[in-house]
N, CA, C and O atoms as a printed pandas DataFrame, in Angstrom:
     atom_number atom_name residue_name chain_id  residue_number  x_coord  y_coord  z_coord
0              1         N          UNK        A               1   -7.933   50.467   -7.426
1              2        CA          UNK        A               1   -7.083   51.012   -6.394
2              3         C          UNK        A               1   -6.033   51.887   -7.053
3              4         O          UNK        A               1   -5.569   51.796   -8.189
4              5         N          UNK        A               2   -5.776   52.706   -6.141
5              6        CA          UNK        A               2   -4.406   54.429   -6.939
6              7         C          UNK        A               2   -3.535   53.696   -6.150
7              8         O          UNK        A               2   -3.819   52.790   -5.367
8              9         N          UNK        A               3   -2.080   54.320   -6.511
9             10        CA          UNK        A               3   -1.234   54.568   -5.774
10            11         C          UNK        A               3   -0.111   55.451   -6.547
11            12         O          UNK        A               3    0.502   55.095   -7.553
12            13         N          UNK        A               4    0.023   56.707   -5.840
13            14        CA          UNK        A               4    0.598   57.817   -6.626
14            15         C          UNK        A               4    0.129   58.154   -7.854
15            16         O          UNK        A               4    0.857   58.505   -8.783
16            17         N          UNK        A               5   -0.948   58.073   -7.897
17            18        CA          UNK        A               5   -2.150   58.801   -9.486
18            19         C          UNK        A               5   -2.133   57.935  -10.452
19            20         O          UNK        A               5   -2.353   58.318  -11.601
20            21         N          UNK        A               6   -1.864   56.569  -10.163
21            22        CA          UNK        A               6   -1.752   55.058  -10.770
22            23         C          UNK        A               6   -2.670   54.136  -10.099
23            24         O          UNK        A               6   -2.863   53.770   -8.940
24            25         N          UNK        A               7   -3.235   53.861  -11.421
25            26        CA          UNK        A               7   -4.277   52.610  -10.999
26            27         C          UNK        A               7   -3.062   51.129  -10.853
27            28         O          UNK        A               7   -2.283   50.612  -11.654
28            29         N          UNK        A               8   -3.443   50.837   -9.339
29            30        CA          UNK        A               8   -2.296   49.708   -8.783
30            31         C          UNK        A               8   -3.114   48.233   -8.448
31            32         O          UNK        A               8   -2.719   47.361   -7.675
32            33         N          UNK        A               9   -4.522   48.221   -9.361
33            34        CA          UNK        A               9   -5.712   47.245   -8.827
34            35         C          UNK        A               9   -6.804   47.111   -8.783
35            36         O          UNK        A               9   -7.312   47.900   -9.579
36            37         N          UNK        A              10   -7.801   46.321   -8.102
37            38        CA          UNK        A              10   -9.209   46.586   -8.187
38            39         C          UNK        A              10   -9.795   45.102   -7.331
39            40         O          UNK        A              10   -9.281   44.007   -7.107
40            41         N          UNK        A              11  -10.507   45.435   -7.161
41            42        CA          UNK        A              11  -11.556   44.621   -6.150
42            43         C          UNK        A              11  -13.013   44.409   -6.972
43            44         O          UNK        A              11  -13.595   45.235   -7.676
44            45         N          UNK        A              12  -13.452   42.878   -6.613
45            46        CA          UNK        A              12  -14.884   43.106   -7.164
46            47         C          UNK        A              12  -15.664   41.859   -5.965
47            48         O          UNK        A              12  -15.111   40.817   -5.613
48            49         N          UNK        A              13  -16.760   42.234   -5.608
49            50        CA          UNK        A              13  -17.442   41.809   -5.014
50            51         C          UNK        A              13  -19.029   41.786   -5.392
51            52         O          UNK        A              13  -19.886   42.648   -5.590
52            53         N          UNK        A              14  -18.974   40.058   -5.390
53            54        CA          UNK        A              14  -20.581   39.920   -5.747
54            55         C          UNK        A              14  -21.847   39.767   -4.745
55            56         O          UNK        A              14  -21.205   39.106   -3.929
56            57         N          UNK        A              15  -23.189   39.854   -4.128
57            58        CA          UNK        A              15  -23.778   39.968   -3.423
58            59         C          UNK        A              15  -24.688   38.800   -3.610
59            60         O          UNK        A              15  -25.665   39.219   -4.231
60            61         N          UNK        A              16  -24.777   37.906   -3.434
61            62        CA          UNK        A              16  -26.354   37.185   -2.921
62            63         C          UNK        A              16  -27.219   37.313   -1.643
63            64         O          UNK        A              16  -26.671   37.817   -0.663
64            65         N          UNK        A              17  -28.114   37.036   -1.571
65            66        CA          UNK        A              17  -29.271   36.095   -0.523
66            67         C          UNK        A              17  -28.780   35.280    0.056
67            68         O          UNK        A              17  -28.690   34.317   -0.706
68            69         N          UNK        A              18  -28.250   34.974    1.294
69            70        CA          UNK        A              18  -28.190   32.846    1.955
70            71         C          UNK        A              18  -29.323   33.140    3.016
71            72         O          UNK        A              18  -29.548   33.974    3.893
72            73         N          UNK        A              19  -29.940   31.972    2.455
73            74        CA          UNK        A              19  -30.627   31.856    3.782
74            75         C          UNK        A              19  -30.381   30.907    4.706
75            76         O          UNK        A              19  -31.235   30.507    5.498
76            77         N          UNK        A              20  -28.875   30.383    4.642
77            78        CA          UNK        A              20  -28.104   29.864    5.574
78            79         C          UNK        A              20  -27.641   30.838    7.127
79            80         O          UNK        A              20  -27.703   30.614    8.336
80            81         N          UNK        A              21  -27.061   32.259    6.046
81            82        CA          UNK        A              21  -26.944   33.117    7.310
82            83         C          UNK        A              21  -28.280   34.205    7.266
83            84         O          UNK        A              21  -28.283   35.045    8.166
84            85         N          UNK        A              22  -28.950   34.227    6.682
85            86        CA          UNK        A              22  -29.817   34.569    6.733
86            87         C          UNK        A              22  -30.214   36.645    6.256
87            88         O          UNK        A              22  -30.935   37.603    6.535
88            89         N          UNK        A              23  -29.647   36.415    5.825
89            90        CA          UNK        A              23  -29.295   38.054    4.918
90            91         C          UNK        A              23  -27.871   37.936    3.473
91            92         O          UNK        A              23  -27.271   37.010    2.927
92            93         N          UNK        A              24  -27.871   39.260    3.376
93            94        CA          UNK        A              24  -27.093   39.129    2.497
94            95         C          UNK        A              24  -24.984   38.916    2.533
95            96         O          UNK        A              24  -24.219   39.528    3.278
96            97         N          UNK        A              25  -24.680   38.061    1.661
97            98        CA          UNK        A              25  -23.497   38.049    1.628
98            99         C          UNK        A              25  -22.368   38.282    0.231
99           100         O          UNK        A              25  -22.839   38.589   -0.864
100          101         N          UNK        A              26  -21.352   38.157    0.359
101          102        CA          UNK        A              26  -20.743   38.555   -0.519
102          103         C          UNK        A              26  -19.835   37.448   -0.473
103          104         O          UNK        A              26  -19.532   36.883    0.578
104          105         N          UNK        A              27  -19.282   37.048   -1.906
105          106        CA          UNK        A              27  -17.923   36.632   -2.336
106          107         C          UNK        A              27  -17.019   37.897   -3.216
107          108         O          UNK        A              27  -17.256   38.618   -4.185
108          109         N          UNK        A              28  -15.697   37.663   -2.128
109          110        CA          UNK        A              28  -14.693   38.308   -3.160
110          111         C          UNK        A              28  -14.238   37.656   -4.019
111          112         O          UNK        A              28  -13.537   36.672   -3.781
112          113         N          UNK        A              29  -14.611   38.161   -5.512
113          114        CA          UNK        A              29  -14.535   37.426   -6.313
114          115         C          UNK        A              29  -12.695   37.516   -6.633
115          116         O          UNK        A              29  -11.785   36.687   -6.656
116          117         N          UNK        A              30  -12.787   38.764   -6.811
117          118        CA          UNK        A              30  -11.281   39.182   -7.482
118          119         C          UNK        A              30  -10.426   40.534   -6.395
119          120         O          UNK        A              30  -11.050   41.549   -6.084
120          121         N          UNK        A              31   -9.176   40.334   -6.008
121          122        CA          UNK        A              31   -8.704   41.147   -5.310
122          123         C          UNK        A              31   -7.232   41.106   -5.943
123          124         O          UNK        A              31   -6.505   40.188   -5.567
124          125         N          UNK        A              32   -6.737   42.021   -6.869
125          126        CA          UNK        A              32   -5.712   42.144   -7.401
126          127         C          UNK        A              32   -4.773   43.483   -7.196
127          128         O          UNK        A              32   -4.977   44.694   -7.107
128          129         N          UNK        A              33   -4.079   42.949   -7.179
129          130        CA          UNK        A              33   -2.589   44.255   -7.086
130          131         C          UNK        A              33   -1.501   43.894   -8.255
131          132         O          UNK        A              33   -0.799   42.883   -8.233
132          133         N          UNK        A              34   -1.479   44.984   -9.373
133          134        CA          UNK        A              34   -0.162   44.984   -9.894
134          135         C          UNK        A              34    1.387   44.079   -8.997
135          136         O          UNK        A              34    1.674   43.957   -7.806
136          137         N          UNK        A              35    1.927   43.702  -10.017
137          138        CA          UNK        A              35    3.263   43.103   -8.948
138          139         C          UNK        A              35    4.284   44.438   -8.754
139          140         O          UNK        A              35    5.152   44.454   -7.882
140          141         N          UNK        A              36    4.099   45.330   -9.505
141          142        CA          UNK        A              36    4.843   46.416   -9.046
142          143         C          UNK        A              36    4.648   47.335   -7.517
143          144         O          UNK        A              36    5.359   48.050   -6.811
144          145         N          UNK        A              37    3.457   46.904   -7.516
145          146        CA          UNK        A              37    2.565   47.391   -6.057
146          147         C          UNK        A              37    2.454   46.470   -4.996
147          148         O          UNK        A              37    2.310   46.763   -3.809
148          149         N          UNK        A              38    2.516   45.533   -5.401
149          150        CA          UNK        A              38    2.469   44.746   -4.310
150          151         C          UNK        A              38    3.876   44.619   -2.964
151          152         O          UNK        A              38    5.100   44.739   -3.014
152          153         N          UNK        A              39    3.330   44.454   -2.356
153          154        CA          UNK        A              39    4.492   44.447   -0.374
154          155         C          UNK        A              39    4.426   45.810   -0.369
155          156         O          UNK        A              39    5.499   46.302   -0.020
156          157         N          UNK        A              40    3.423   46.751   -0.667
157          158        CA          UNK        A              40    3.649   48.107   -0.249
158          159         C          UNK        A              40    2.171   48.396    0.629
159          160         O          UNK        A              40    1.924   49.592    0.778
160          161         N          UNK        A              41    1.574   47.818    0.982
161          162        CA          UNK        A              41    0.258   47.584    2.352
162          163         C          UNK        A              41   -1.082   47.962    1.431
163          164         O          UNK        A              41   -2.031   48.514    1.988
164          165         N          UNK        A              42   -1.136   47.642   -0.020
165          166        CA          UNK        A              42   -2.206   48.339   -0.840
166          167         C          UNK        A              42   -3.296   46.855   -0.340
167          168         O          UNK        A              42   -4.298   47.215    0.278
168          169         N          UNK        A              43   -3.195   45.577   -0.518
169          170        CA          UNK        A              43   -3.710   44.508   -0.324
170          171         C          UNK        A              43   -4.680   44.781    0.836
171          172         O          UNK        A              43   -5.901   44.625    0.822
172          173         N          UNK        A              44   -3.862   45.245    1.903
173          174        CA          UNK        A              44   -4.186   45.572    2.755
174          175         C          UNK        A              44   -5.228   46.369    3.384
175          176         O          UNK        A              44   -5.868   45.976    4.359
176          177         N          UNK        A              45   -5.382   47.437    2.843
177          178        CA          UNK        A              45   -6.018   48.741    2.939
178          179         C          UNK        A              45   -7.100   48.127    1.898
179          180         O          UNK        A              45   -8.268   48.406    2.172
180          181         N          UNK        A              46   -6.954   47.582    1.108
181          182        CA          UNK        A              46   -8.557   47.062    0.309
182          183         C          UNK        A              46   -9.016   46.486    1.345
183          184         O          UNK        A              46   -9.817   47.097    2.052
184          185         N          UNK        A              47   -8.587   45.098    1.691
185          186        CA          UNK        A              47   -9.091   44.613    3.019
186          187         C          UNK        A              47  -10.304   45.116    3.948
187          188         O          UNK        A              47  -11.458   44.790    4.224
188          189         N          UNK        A              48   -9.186   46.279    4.321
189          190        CA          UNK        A              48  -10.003   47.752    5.384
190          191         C          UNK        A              48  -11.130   48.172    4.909
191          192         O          UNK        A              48  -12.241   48.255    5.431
192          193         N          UNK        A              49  -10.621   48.519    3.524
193          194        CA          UNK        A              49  -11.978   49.335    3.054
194          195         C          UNK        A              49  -13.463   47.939    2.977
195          196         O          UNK        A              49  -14.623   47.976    3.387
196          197         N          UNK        A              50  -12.775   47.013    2.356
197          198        CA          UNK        A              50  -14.143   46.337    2.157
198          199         C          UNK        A              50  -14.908   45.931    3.338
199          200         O          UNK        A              50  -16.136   45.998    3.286
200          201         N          UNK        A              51  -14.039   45.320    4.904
201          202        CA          UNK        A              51  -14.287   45.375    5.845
202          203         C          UNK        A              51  -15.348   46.246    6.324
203          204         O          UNK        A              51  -16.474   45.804    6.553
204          205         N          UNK        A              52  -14.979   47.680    6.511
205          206        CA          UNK        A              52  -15.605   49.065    6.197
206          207         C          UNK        A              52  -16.874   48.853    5.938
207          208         O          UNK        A              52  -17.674   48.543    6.820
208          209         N          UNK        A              53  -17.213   49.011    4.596
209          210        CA          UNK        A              53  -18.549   48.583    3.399
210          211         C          UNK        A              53  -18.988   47.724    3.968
211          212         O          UNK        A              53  -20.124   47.756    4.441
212          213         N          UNK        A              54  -18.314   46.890    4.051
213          214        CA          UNK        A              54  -19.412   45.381    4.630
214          215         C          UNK        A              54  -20.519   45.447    6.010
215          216         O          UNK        A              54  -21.325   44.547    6.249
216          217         N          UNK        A              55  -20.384   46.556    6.744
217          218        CA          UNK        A              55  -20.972   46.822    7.940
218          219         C          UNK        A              55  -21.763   47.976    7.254
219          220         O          UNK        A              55  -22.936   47.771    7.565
220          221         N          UNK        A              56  -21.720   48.687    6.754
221          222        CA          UNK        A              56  -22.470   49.368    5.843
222          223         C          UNK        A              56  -23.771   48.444    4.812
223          224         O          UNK        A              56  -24.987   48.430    5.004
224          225         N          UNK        A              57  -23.126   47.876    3.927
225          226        CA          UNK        A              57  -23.981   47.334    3.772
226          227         C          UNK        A              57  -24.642   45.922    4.188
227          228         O          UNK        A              57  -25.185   45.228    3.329
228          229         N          UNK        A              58  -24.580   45.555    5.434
229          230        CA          UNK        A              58  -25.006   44.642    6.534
230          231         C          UNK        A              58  -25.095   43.373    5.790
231          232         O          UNK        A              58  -26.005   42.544    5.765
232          233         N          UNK        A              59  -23.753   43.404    5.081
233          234        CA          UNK        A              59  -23.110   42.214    5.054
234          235         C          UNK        A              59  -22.766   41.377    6.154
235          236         O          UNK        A              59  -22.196   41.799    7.160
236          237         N          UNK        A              60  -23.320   39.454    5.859
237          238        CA          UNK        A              60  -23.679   38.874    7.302
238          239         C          UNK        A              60  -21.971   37.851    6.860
239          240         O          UNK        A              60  -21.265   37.309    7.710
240          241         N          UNK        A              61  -21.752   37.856    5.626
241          242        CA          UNK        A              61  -20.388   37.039    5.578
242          243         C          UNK        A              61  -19.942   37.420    4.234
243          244         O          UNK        A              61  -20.639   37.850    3.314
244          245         N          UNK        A              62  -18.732   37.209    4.253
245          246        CA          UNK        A              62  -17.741   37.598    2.979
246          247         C          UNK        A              62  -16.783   36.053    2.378
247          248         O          UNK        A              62  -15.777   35.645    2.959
248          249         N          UNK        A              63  -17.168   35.629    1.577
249          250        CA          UNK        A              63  -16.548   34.474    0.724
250          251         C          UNK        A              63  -15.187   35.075   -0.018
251          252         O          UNK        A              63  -15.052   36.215   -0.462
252          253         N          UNK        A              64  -14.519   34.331   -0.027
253          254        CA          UNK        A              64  -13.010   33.958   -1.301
254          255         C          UNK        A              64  -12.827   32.650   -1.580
255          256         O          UNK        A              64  -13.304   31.683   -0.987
256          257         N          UNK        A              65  -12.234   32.670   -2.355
257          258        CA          UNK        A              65  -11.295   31.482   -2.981
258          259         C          UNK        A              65   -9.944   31.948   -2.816
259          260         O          UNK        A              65   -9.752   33.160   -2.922
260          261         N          UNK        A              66   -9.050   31.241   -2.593
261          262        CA          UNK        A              66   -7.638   31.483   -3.276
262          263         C          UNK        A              66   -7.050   30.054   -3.339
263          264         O          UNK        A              66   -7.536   29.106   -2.723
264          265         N          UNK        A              67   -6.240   30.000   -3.932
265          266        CA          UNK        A              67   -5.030   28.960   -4.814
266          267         C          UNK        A              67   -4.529   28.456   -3.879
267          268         O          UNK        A              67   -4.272   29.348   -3.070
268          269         N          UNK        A              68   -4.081   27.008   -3.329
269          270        CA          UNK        A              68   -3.494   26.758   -2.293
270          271         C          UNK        A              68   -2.326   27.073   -2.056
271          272         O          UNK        A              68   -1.828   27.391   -0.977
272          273         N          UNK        A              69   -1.526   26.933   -3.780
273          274        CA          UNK        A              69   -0.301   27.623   -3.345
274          275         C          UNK        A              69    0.162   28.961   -3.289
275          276         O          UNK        A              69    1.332   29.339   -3.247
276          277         N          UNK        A              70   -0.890   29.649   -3.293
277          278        CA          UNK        A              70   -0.860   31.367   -2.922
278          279         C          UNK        A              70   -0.592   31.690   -1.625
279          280         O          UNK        A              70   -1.288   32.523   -1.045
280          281         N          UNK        A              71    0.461   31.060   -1.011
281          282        CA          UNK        A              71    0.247   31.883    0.682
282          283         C          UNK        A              71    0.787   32.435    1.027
283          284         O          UNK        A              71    1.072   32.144    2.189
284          285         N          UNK        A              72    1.440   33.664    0.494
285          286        CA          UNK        A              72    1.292   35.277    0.541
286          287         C          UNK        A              72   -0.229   35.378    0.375
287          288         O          UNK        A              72   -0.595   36.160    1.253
288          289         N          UNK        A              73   -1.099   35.037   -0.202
289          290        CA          UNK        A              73   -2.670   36.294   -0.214
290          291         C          UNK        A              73   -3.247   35.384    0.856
291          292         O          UNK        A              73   -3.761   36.025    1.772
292          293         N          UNK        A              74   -3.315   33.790    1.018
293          294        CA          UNK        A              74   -3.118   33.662    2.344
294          295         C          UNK        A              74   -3.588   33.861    3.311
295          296         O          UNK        A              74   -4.712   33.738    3.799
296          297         N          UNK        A              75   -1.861   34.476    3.862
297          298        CA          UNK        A              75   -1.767   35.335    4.933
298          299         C          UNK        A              75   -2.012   36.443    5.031
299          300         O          UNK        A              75   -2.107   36.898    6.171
300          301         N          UNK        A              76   -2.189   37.219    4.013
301          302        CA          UNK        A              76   -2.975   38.433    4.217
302          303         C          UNK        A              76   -4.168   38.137    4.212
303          304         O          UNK        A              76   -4.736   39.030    4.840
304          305         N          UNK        A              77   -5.185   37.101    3.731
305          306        CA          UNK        A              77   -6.323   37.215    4.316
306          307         C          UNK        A              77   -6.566   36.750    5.973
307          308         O          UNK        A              77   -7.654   36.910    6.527
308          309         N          UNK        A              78   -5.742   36.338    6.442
309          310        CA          UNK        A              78   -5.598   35.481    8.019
310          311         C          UNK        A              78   -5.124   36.880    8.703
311          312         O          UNK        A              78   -5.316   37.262    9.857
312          313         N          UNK        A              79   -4.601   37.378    7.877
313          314        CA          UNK        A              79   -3.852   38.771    8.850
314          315         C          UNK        A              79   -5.546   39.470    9.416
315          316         O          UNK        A              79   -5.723   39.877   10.564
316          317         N          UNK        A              80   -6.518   39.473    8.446
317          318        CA          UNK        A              80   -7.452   39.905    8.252
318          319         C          UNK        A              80   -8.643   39.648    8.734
319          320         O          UNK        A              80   -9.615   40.324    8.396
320          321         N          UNK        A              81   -8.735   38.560    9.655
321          322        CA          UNK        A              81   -9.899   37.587   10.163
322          323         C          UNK        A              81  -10.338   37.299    8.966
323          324         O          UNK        A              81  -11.507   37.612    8.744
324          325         N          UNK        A              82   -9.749   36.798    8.134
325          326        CA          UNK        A              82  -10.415   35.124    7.356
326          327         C          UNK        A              82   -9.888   33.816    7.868
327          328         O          UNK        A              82   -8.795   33.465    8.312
328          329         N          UNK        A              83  -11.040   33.208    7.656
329          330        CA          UNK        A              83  -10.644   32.036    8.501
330          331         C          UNK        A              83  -10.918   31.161    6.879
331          332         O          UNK        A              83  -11.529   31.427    5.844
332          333         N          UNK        A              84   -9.768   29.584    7.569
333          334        CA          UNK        A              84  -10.142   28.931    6.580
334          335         C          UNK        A              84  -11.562   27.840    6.418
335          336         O          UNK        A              84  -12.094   27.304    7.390
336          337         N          UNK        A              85  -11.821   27.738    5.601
337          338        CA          UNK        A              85  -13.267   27.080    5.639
338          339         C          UNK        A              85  -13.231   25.700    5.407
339          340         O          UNK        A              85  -12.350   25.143    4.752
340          341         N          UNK        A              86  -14.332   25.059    6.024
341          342        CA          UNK        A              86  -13.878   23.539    5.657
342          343         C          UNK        A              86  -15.071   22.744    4.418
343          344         O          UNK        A              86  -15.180   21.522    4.320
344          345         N          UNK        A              87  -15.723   23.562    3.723
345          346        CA          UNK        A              87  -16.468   23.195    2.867
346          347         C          UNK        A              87  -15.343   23.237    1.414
347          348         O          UNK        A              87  -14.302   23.824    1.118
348          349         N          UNK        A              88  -15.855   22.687    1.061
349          350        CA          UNK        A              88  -15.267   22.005   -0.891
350          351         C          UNK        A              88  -16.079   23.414   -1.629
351          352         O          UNK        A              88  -17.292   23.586   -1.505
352          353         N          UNK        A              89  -15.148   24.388   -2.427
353          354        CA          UNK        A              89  -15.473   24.858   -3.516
354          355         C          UNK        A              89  -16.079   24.280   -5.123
355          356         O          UNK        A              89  -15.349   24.596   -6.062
356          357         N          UNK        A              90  -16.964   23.714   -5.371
357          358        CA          UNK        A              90  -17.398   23.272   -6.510
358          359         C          UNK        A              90  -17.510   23.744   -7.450
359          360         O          UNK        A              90  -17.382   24.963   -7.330
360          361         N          UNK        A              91  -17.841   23.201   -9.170
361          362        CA          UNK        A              91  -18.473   24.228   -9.998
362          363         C          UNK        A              91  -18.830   23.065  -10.655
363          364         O          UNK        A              91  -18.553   21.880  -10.473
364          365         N          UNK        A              92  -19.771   23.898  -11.773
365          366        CA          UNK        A              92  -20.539   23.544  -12.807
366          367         C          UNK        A              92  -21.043   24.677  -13.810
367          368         O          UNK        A              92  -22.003   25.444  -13.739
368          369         N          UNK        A              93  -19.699   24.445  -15.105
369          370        CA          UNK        A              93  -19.403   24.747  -16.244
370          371         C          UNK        A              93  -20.820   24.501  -16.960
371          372         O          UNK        A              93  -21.329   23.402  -16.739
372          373         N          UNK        A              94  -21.560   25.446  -17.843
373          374        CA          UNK        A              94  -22.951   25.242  -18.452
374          375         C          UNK        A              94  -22.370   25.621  -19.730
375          376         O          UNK        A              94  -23.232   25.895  -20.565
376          377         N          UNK        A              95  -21.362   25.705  -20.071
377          378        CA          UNK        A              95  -21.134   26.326  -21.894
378          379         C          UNK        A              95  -19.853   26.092  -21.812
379          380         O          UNK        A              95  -19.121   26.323  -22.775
């Protein structure tokens, strides 16, 4: 992401298969803003854009994680139609 001919960020989004929803979906993996940039609506406008893309590329759902005690990003994802989910994030570390 720019802001005034400054890189202020970046977005990355990964794609699988579910055949839960039955096409393809995405997790946002990473959605970052410099703290110098941030409360200036850049968060935001990624949002839009990925929103955007996602109907483009007939994306059927969009995943995140965030930190519980993050709620500033939050509420910008709620600002956003994310809803919160009631499934458990897991992992399994192989190395």
């Amino acid at each position: 992401m720019e802001s005034d001919y400054k890189i202020v960020g970046y977005i990355i989004l990964t794609f699988v298969f579910s055949f839960e929803y039955l096409g393809r979906i995405a997790f946002l993996d990473e959605l970052y803003v410099t703290e110098t940039a941030r409360g200036k609506g850049i968060g935001s406008k990624a949002l839009e854009f990925v929103k955007a893309e996602s109907h483009k590329l007939s994306l059927k759902l969009i995943y995140l994680e965030v930190e519980p005690h993050n709620t500033k990003a939050q509420n910008l994802y709620l600002a956003h139609g994310f809803e919160m989910h009631n499934r458990k994030l897991m992992r399994l570390k192989t190395k």
